[in-house]
C-alpha positions as a Python dict, from the first residue, in 0.01 Angstrom:
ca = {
    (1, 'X'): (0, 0, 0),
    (2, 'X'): (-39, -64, 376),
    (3, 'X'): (208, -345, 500),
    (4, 'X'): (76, -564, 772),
    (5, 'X'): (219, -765, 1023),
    (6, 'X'): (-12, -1010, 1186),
    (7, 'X'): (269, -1118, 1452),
    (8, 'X'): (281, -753, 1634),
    (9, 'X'): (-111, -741, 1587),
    (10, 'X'): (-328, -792, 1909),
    (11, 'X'): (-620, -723, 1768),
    (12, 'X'): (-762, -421, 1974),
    (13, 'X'): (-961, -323, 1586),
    (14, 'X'): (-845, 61, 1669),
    (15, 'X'): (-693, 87, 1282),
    (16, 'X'): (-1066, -66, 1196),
    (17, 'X'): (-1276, 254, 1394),
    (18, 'X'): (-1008, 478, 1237),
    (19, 'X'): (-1060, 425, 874),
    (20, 'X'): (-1448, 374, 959),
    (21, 'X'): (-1347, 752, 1079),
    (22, 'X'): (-1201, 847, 751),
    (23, 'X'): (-1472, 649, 551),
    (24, 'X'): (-1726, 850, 692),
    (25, 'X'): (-1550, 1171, 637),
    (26, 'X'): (-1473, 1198, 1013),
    (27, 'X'): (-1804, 1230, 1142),
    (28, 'X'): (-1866, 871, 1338),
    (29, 'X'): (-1634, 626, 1426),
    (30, 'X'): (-1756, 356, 1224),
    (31, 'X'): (-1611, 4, 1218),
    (32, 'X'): (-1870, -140, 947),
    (33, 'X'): (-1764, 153, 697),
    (34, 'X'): (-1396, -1, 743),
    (35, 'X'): (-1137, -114, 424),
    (36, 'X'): (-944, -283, 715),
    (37, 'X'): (-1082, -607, 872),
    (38, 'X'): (-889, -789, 1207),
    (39, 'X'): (-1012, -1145, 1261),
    (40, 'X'): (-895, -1403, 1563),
    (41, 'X'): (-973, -1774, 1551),
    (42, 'X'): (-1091, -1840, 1893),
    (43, 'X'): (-930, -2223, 1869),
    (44, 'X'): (-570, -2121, 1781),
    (45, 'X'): (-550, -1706, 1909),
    (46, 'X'): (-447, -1616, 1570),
    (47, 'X'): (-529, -1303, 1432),
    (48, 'X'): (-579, -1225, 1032),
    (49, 'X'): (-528, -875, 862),
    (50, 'X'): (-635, -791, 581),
    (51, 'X'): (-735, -442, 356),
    (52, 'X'): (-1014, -443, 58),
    (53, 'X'): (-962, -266, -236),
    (54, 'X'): (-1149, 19, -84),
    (55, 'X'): (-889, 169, 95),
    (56, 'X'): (-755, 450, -62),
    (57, 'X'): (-466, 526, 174),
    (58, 'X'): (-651, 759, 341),
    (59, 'X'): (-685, 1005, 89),
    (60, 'X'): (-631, 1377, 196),
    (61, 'X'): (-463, 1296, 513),
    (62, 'X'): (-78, 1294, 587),
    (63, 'X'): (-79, 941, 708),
    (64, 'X'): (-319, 645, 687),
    (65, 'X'): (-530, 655, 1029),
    (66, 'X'): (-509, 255, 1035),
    (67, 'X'): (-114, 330, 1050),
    (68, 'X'): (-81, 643, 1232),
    (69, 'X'): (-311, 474, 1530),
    (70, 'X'): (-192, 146, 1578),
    (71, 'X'): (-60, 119, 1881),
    (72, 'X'): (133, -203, 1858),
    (73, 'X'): (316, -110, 1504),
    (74, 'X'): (153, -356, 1320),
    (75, 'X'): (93, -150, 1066),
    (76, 'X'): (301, 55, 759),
    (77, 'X'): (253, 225, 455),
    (78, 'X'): (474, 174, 137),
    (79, 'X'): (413, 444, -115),
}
């Protein structure tokens, strides 16, 4: 499971173009292919996290790419 914390998040969308990387069997960093999804409300500056139920932890890598290249530790991994 990947643990989330909105309140560290600034929303640079890195985790999203890394698990568009791993989606795509790392051949184009591709944000649409994504299980992750960052959202900010333009009113308020909040951001939203959240991870569809195709994420498969990044299967066949040591650590989830959303996790291992956030650069803000907004992201974890509970296994």
């Amino acid at each position: 499971m990947i643990l989330l914390n909105p309140s560290k998040c600034r929303g640079c969308r890195i985790c999203e173009a890394a698990c568009g990387f791993h989606h795509s069997k790392h051949k184009e960093f591709n944000p649409s292919m994504s299980s992750t999804h960052i959202s900010r409300d333009n009113d308020t500056a909040v951001i939203s996290m959240s991870v569809d139920s195709t994420c498969d932890l990044c299967e066949g890598e040591e650590t989830p790419l959303c996790v291992k290249y956030c650069a803000y530790g907004a992201r974890g991994v509970k296994r």
